[in-house]
C-alpha positions in Angstrom: 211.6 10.6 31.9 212.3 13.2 34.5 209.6 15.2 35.5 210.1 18.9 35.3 208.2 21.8 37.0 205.3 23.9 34.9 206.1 27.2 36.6 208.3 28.6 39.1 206.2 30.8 41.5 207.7 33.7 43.2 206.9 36.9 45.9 207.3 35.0 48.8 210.5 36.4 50.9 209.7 33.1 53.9 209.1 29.3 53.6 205.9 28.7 52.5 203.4 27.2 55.1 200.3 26.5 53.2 199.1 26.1 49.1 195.9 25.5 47.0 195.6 24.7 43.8 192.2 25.8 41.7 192.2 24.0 38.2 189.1 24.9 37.3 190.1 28.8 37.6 193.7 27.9 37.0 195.3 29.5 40.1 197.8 28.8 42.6 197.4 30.2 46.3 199.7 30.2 48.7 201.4 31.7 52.2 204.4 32.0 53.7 205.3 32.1 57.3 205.8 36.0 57.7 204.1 36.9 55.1 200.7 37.5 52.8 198.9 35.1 50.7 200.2 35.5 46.7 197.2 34.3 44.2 200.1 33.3 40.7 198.4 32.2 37.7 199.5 28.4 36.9 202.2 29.3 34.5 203.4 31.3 37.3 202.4 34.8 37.0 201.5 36.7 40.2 198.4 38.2 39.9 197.4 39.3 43.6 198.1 39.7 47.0 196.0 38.7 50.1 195.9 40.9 53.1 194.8 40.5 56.4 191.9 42.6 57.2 193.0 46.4 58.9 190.6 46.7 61.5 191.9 43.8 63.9 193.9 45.2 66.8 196.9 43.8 65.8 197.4 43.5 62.4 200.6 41.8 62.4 199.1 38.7 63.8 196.7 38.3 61.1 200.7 37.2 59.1 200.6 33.6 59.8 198.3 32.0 57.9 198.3 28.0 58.2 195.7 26.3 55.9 194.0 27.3 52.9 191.5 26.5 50.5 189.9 27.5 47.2 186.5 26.6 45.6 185.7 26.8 42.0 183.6 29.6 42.3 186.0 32.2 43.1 186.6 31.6 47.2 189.4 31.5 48.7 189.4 30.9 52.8 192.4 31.1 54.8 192.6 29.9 58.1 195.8 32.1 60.2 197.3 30.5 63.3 195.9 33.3 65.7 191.8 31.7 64.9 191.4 33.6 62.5 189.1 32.6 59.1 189.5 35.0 56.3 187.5 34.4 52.5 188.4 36.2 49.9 187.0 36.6 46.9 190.1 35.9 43.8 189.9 39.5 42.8 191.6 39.8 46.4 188.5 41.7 48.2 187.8 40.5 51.7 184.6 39.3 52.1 184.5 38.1 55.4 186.0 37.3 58.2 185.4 35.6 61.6 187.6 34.3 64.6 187.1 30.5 66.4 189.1 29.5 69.8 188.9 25.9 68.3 192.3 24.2 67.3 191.6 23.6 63.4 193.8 21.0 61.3 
């Protein structure tokens, strides 16, 4: 048997860097290198997209984002290679946002 994919997510115009999965809401996150975050439902339909938050000095470095993760209640934090934490709430509201000089992995 050959396996075969559930859904073909699309919206991203660069490699994707970074991807959660959420079963328990059923949603797919991800990000791409020059790009925002896309929230896709699991069969693949795009339902939102993430942006950085407009008040940073330099928005365009808030475009990079390098690890994410989603919790079952709703969450979604995304770490971007400039320090930058940003949680979101799935409806694609910023909630909250803070910077770190630490090196995170």
């Amino acid at each position: 048997d050959f396996a075969t994919p559930r859904a073909v997510l699309t919206g991203h115009d660069y490699e994707i860097t970074c991807a959660a999965i959420c079963a328990e809401l059923g949603l797919v996150i991800s990000g791409s290198k020059e790009g925002p975050c896309l929230i896709h439902s699991m069969n693949g339909d795009l339902l939102r997209t993430l942006e950085g938050p407009e008040k940073l000095q330099a928005p365009e470095s808030c475009l990079r984002p390098k690890l994410i993760q989603a919790s079952r209640e709703g969450h979604c934090v995304i770490y971007y290679e400039n320090g930058l934490f940003c949680v979101f709430s799935v409806n694609g509201r910023l909630q909250a946002t803070m910077e770190t000089d630490d090196k995170i992995r």
